[in-house]
C-alpha positions in Angstrom: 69.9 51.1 75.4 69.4 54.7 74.4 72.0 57.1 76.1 71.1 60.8 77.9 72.7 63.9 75.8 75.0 64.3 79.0 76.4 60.3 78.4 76.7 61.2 74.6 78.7 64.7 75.0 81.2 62.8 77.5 81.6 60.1 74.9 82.8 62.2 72.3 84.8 64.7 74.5 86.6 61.5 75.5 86.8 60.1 71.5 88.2 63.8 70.8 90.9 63.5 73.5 92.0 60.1 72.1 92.0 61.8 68.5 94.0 64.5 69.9 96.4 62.1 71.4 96.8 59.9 68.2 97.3 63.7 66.0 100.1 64.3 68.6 102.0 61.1 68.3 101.4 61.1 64.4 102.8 64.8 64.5 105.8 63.8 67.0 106.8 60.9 64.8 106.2 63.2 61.4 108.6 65.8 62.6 111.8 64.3 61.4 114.1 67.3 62.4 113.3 67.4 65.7 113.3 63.3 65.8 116.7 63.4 64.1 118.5 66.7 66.7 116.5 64.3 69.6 119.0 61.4 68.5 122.0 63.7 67.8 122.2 64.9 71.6 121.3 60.8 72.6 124.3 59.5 70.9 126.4 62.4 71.5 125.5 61.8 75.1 126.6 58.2 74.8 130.3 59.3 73.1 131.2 61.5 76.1 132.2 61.4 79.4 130.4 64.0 82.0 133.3 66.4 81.6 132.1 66.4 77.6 135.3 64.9 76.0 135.2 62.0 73.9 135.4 58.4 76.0 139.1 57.0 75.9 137.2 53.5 74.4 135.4 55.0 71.6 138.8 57.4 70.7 141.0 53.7 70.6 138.2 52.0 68.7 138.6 54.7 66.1 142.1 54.6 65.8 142.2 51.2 65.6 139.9 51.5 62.9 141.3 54.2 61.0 144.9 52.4 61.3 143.4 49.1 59.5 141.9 51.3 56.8 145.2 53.0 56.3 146.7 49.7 56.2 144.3 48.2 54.0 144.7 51.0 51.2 148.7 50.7 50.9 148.0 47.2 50.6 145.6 47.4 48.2 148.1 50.2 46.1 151.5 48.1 46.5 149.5 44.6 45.5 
C-alpha cells in the first residue's frame, strides 16, 4: 500500500518527536549533576521537619550510632 507525501511527512514528524523525546530522557539521565543536586534536596527533604530542623528520630538514631562507634573503638584500644 503506497502512502500520499502528506501520510509520509506526518510519519516522520511524529518518528522525530519520539527521537526528540528519547534525546531528552538520554540527556536528563546523562546529566549527573543535576541528577545528583535533584537527590540532595529529596533526601534533605526527608531528614527535616517543615520548620527545616533535623527530625528528632534521625538526630537519636545518630547518636545512638555514633555512641556504639565510640564504644566500639575504646574497646577495640583497651582489648
Amino acid at each position: 500500500m503506497s502512502q500520499t507525501p502528506q501520510q509520509i511527512e506526518a510519519e516522520i514528524e511524529a518518528q522525530r518527536a519520539r527521537l526528540g523525546a528519547t534525546v531528552d530522557a538520554l540527556a536528563a539521565k546523562l546529566d549527573v549533576k543535576s541528577r545528583a543536586s535533584a537527590k540532595a534536596a529529596e533526601l534533605k527533604e526527608r531528614a527535616t521537619t517543615d520548620t527545616g530542623r533535623p527530625r528528632p528520630d534521625l538526630l537519636a538514631v545518630a547518636a545512638v550510632t555514633l555512641g556504639l562507634l565510640v564504644a566500639l573503638s575504646v574497646w577495640r584500644r583497651r582489648g
